[in-house]
C-alpha positions as CSV (number, residue, x, y, z in Angstrom):
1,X,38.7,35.1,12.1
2,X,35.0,34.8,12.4
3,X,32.5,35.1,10.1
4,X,30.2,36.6,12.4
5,X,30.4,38.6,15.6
6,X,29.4,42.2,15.2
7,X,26.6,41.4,17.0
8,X,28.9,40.1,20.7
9,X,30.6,42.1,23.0
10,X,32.3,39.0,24.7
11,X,34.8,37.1,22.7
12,X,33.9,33.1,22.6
13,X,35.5,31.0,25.1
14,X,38.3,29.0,24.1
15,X,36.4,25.6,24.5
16,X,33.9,26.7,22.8
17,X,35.7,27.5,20.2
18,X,37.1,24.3,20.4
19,X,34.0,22.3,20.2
20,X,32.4,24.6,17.8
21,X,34.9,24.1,15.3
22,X,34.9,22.1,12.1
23,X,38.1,23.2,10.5
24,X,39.7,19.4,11.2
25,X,37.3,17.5,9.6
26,X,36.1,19.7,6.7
27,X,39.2,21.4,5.7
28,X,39.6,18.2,2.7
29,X,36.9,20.1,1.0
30,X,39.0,23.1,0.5
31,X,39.0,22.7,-2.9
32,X,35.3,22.4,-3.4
33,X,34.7,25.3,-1.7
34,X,37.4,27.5,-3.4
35,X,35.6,26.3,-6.9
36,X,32.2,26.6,-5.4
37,X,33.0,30.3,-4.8
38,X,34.9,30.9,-8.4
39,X,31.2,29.9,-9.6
40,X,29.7,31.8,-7.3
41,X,31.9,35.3,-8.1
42,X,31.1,34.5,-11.4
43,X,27.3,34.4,-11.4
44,X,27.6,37.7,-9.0
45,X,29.3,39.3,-11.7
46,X,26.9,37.9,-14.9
47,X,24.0,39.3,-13.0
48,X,25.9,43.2,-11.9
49,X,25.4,42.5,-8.2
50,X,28.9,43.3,-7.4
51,X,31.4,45.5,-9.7
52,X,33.2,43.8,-12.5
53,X,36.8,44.2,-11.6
54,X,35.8,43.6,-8.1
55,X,34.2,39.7,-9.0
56,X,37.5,39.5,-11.5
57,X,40.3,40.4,-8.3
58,X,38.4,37.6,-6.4
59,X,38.1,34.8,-9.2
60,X,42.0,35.4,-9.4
61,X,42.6,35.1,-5.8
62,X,40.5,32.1,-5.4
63,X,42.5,30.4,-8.4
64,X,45.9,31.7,-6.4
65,X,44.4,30.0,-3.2
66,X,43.7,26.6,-4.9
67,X,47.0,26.6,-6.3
68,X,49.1,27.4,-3.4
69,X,47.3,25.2,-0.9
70,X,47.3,22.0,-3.4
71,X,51.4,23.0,-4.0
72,X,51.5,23.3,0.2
73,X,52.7,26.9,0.0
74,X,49.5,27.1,2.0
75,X,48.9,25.3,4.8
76,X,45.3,25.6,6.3
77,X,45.2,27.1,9.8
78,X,43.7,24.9,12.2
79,X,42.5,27.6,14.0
80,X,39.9,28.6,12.1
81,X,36.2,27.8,12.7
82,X,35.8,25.9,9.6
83,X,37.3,25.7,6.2
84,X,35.0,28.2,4.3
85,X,36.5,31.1,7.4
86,X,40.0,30.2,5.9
87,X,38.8,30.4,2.5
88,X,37.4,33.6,2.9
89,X,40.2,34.9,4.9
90,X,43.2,34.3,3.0
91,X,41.5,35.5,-0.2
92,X,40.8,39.1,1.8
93,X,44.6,38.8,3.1
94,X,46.0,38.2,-0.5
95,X,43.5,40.9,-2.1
96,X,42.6,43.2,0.0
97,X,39.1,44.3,1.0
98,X,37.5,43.2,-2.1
99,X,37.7,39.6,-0.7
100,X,35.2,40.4,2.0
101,X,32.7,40.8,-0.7
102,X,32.7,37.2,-2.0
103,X,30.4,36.1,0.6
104,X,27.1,38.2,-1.2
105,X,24.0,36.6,-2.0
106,X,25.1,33.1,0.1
107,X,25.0,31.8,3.4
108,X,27.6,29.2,5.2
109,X,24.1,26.8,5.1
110,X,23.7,26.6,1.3
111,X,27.8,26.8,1.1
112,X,28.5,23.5,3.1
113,X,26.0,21.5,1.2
114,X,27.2,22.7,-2.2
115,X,30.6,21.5,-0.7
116,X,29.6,18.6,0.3
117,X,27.6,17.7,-3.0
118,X,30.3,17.8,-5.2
119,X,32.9,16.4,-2.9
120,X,30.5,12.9,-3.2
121,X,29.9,13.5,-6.8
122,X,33.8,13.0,-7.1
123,X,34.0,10.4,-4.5
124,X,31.3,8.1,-6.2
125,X,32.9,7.8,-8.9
126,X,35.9,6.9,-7.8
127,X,34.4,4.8,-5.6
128,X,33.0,3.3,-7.9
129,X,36.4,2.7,-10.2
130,X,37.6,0.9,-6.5
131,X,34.9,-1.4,-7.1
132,X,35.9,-1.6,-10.9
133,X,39.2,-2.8,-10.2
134,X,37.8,-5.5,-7.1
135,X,35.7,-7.1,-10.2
136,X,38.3,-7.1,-12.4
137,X,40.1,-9.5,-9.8
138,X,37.3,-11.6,-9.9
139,X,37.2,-11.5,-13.2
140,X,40.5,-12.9,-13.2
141,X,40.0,-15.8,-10.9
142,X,36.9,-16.6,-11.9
143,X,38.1,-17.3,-15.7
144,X,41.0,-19.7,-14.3
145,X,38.6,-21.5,-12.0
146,X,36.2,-22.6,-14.7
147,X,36.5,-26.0,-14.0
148,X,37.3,-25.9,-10.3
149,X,35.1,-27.6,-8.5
150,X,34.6,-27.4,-4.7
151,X,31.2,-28.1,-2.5
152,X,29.1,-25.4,-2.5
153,X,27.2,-24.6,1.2
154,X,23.7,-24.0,3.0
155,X,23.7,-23.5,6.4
156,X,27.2,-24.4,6.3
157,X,26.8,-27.3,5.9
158,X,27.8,-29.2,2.5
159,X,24.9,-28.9,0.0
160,X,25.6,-29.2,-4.1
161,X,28.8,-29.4,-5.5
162,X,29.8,-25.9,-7.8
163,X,32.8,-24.1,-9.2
164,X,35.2,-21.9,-7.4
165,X,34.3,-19.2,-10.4
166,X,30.5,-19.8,-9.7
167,X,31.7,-19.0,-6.2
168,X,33.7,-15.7,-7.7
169,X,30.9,-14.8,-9.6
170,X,28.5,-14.6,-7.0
171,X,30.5,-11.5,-5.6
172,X,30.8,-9.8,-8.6
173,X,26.7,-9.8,-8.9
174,X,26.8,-7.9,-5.7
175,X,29.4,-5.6,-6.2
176,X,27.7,-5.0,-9.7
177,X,24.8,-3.7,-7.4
178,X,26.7,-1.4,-5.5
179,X,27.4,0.5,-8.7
180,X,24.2,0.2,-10.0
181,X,23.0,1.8,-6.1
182,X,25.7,4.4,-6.7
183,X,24.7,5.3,-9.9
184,X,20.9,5.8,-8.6
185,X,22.4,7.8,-5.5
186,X,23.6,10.3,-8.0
187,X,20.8,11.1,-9.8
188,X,19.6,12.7,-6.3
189,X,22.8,13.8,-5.3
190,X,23.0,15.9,-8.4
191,X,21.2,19.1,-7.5
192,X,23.0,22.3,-6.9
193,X,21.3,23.8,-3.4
194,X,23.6,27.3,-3.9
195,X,21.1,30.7,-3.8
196,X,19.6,28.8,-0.7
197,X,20.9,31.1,1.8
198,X,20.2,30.6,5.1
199,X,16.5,29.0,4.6
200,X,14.8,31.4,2.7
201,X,17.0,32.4,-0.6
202,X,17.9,36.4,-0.8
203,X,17.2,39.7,-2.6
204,X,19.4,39.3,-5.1
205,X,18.9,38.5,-8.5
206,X,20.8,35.1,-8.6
207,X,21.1,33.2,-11.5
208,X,21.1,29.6,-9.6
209,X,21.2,27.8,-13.2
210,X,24.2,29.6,-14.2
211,X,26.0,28.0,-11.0
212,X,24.6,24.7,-11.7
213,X,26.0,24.6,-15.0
214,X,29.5,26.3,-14.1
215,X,29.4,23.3,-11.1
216,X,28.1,20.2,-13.9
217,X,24.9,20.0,-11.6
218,X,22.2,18.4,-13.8
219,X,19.1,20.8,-12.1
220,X,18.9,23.3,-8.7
221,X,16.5,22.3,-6.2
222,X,13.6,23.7,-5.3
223,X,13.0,24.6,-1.8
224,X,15.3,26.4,-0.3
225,X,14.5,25.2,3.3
226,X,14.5,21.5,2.3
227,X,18.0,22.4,0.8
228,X,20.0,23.4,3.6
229,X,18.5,21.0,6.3
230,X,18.7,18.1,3.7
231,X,21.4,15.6,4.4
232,X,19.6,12.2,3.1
233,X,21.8,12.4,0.0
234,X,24.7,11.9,3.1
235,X,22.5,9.4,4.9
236,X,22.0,7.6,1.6
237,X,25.6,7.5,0.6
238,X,26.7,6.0,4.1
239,X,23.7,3.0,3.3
240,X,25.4,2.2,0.3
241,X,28.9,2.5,1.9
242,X,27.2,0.0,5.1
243,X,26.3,-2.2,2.3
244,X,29.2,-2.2,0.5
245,X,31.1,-3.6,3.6
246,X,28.8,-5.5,4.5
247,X,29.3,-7.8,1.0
248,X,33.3,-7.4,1.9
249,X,32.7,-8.7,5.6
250,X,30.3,-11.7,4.6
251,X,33.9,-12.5,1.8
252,X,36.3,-12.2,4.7
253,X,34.5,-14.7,6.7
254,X,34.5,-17.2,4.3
255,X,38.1,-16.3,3.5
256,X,39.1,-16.8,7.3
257,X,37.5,-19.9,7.0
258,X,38.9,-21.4,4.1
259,X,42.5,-20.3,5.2
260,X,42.6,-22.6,8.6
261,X,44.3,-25.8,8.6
262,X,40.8,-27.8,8.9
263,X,39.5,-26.2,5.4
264,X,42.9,-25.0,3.4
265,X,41.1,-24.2,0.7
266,X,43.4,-21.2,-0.3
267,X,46.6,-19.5,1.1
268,X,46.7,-15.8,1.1
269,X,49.7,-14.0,0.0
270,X,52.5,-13.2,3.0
271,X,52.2,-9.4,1.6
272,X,48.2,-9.9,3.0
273,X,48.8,-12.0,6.1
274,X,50.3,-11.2,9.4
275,X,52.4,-13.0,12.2
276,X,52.1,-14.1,15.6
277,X,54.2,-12.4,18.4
278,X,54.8,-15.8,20.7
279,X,53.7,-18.7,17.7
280,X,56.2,-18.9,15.2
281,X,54.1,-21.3,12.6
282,X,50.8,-18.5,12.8
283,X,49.9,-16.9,9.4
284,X,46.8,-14.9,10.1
285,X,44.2,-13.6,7.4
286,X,44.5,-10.0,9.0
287,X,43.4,-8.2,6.2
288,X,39.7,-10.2,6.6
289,X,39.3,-9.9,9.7
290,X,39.7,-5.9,9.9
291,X,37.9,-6.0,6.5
292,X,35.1,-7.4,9.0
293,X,35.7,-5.6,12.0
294,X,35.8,-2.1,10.3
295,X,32.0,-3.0,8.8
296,X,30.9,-2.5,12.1
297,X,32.5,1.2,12.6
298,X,30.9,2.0,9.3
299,X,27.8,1.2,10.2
300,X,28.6,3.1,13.6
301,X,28.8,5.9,10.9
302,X,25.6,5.5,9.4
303,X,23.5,5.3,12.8
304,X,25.5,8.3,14.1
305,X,24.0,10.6,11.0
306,X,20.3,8.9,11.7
307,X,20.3,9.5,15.1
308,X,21.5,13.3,14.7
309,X,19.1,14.0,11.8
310,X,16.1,12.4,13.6
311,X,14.8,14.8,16.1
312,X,16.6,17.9,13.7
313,X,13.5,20.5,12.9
314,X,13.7,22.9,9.9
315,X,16.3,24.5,8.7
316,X,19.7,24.1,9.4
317,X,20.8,23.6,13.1
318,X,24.5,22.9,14.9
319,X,23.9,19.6,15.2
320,X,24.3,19.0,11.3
321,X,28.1,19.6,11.4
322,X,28.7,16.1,12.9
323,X,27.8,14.6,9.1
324,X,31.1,15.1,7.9
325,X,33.1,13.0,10.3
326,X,30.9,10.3,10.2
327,X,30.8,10.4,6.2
328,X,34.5,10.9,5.7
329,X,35.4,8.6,8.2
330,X,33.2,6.0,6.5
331,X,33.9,6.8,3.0
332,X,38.4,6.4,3.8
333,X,37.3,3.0,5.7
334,X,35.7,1.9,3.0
335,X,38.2,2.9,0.1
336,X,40.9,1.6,2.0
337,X,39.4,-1.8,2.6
338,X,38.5,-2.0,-1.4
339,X,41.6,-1.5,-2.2
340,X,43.2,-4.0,0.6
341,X,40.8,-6.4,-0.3
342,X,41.4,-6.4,-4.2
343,X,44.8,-6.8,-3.5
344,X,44.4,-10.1,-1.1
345,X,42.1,-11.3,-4.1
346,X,44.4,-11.1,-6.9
347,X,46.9,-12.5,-5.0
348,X,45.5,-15.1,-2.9
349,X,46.4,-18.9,-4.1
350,X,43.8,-21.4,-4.7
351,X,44.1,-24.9,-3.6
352,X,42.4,-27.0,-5.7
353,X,42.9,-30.4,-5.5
354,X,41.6,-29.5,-1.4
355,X,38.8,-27.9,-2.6
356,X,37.4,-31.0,-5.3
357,X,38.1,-33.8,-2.3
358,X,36.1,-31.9,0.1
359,X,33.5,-31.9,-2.5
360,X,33.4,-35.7,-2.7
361,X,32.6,-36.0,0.8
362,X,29.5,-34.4,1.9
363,X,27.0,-36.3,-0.6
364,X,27.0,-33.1,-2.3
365,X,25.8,-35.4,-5.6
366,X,22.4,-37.0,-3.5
367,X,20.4,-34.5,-5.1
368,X,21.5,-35.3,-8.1
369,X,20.7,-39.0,-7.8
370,X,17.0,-38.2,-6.7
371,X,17.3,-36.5,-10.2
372,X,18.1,-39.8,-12.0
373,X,15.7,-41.3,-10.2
374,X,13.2,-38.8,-11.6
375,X,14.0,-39.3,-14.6
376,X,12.9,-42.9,-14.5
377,X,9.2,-42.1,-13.2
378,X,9.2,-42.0,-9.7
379,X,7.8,-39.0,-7.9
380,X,10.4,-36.4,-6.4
381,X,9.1,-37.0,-2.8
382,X,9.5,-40.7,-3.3
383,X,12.9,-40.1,-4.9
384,X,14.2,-37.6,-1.5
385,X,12.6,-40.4,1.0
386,X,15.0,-43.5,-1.1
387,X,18.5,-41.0,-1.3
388,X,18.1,-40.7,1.9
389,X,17.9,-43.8,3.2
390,X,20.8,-44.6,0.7
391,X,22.6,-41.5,2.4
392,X,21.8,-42.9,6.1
393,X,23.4,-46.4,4.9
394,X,26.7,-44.4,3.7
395,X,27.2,-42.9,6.9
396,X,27.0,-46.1,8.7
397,X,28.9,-47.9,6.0
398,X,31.7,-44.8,6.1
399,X,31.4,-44.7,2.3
400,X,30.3,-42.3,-0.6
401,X,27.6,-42.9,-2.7
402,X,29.5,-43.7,-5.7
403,X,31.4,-46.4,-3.8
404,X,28.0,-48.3,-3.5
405,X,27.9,-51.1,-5.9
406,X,25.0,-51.7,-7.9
407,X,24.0,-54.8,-5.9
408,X,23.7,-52.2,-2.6
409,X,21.8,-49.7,-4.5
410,X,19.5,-52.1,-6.0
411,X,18.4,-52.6,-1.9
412,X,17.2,-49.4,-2.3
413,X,15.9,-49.5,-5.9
414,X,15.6,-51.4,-8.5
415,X,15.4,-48.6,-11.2
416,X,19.5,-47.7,-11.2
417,X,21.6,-49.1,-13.8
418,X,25.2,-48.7,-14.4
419,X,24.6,-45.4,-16.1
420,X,24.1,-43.9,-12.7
421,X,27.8,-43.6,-11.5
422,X,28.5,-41.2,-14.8
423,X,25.2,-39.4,-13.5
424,X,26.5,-38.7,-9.8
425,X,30.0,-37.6,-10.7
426,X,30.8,-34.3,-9.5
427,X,31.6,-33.1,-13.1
428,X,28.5,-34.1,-14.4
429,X,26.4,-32.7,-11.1
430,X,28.3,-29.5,-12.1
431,X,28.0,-29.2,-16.1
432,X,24.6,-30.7,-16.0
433,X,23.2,-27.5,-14.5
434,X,23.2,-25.7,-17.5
435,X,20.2,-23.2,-16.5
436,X,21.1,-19.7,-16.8
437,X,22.6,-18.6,-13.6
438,X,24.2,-22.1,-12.4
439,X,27.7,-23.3,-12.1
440,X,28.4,-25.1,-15.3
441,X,31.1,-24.4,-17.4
442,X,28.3,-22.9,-20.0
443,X,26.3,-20.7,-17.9
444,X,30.0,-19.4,-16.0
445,X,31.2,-18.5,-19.5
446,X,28.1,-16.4,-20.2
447,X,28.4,-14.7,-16.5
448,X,32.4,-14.4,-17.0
449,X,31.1,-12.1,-20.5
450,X,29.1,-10.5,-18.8
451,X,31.1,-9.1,-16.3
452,X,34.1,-8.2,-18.7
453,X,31.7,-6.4,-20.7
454,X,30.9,-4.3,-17.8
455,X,34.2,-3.6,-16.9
456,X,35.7,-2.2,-20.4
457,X,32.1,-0.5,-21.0
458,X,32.1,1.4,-18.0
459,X,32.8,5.0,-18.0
460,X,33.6,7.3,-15.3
């Protein structure tokens, strides 16, 4: 069944109907459009625009179809033209002819977007628990890798030495953004564009307030044409989605990286590793590498809904129906891949004996001993032009700097005492760096509180 034709004398080809259809994709929002209408009847019947026992037999059948489609004693026919065609259908097949009255005072324009409203107000926030539970994994690790120390990089390339929960904690602070971006995003998402119509509202007395309440929208919005062409609130969402996996993909790298034989920084869990079909010894960080390869297809999804909106005049046009598949389709890649990904966190093991030897070698601690040279008098400039001559003669003497004795680094100057070998030590370079924000042991502890106190003061 159609919600149009009276107007056609020629039924619609079957390819047509085909490609016109929308029923596969946005038939997940059934039960935002069944509540969507319950508001609706029930506004219609506050304001006397349709007969009392009339709006009461179709709030009842609307409550019967939620029911029996989330119990599977209905299954949603395929073969409609989109969801809200079923809707209305089996309502007018279970009640009668008072079901063909639900659709007064609205259009399928305003419907869809009220749909699709609240179907990302209840996907942000469990989105948002998804990330919850990826920084309570870091949370985890980070508080048992206080005092792990590992080299931290620039470049890739060996820089300062740090702490495996400095490392941690740099994640959380961007995964703490995505919320905070989320939380933003709703403050737009949250207006209630029902009593739009088609473009330009209706006759009827609607009370759009009352359905914003009955929905838990926070205000209606105000222009009826901006509120059935709008899809930034979709185009937004799918920004913060690309974003999201984009902080996931930049992690899997590093995690492929530290899980090959030259780095071995960590193992990952055989639950979140995969095998090879000819090479019996492979154990390959699967999980990272689709956590990075499905970035891509998310931002695929993005571009897709910018390059249909950008040429898209007012009001609503066809062309508008391919948001959903690009927003679902991002929004289940990137739930899944939070969830995956937590898991390959909280299980992954951390090798850290590796991690602290790599962090010898590098001369991580040279800035450091510019520092104590500093400290003495000299000026910085002077202080990078003498560790790096002292660096230059470790590489040609194969050595670190703390194997120098103090007749070598008296070559270089006369200023260092035995004090200096303390000063250089990769514990010191770490818990010296005490500034708010670094990786000692002081300043971790203070992020570390910070982020539980997130965690169990959140509320969804």
């Amino acid at each position: 069944m159609k919600l149009w034709g009276g107007r056609f004398n020629e039924n619609t080809n079957k390819d047509v109907n085909d490609f016109n259809s929308s029923i596969r994709v946005d038939k997940r929002m059934y039960k935002e459009d069944i509540l969507g209408s319950i508001a609706h009847i029930k506004m219609l019947k506050a304001q006397n625009i349709l007969p009392i026992d009339s709006c009461k037999k179709i709030e009842e059948g609307l409550l019967y179809l939620l029911e029996n489609i989330e119990n599977n004693n209905i299954q949603i026919d395929d073969d409609f033209e989109d969801i809200h065609s079923f809707v209305e259908y089996a309502l007018t097949e279970h009640i009668g002819e008072a079901g063909k009255m639900l659709h007064t005072g609205r259009s399928r324009n305003d419907q869809v977007a009220l749909d699709l409203k609240l179907c990302l107000k209840d996907n942000s926030k469990l989105l948002i628990k998804d990330i919850l539970d990826l920084l309570k994994a870091i949370h985890e690790k980070a508080s048992k890798n206080i005092d792990t120390i590992m080299p931290g990089y620039t470049h890739m390339q060996k820089a300062q030495p740090i702490t495996l929960a400095h490392y941690f904690l740099a994640y959380a602070e961007m995964f703490k953004r995505d919320i905070s971006r989320i939380e933003d995003f709703f403050k737009r998402l949250d207006e209630m564009p029902l009593g739009s119509g088609a473009l330009a509202t209706t006759t009827y007395p609607l009370d759009r307030e009352f359905v914003a309440r009955e929905l838990n929208f926070s205000k209606i919005t105000l222009n009826s044409l901006d509120s059935v062409s709008d899809r930034d609130y979709v185009i937004e969402f799918l920004s913060i989605l690309s974003i999201i996996m984009m902080h996931l993909s930049r992690w899997s790298e590093e995690i492929i990286i530290w899980c090959t034989n030259e780095f071995n920084f960590i193992e990952l869990s055989d639950e979140y590793s995969t095998g090879s079909s000819i090479m019996p010894q492979k154990k390959n960080p699967d999980v990272a590498e689709l956590v990075r390869g499905k970035t891509g297809r998310v931002y695929g999804d993005l571009v897709t809904l910018l390059t249909v909106m950008k040429g898209i005049p007012l009001a609503y046009n066809k062309d508008m129906q391919e948001d959903k598949e690009a927003l679902f389709d991002a929004l289940d890649t990137t739930k899944l891949s939070l969830i995956t990904f937590t898991g390959m966190i909280k299980t992954l093991k951390v090798n850290k004996d590796v991690m602290e030897k790599s962090a010898h070698g590098g001369f991580t601690n040279a800035t450091d001993l510019a520092d104590y040279l500093v400290k003495s008098g000299i000026p910085f400039r002077k202080c990078h032009e003498i560790v790096g001559e002292i660096v230059l003669y470790c590489i040609e003497k194969g050595i670190c700097i703390s194997d120098m004795s103090m007749c070598e680094l008296h070559k270089f100057s006369k200023v260092f005492k035995e004090d200096v070998y303390n000063e250089i030590s990769l514990e010191n370079c770490v818990n010296q760096r005490k500034v708010i924000g670094g990786p000692s042991s002081y300043s971790v502890k203070i992020q570390i509180k910070e982020l539980e106190r997130l965690i169990n003061n959140y509320k969804l």
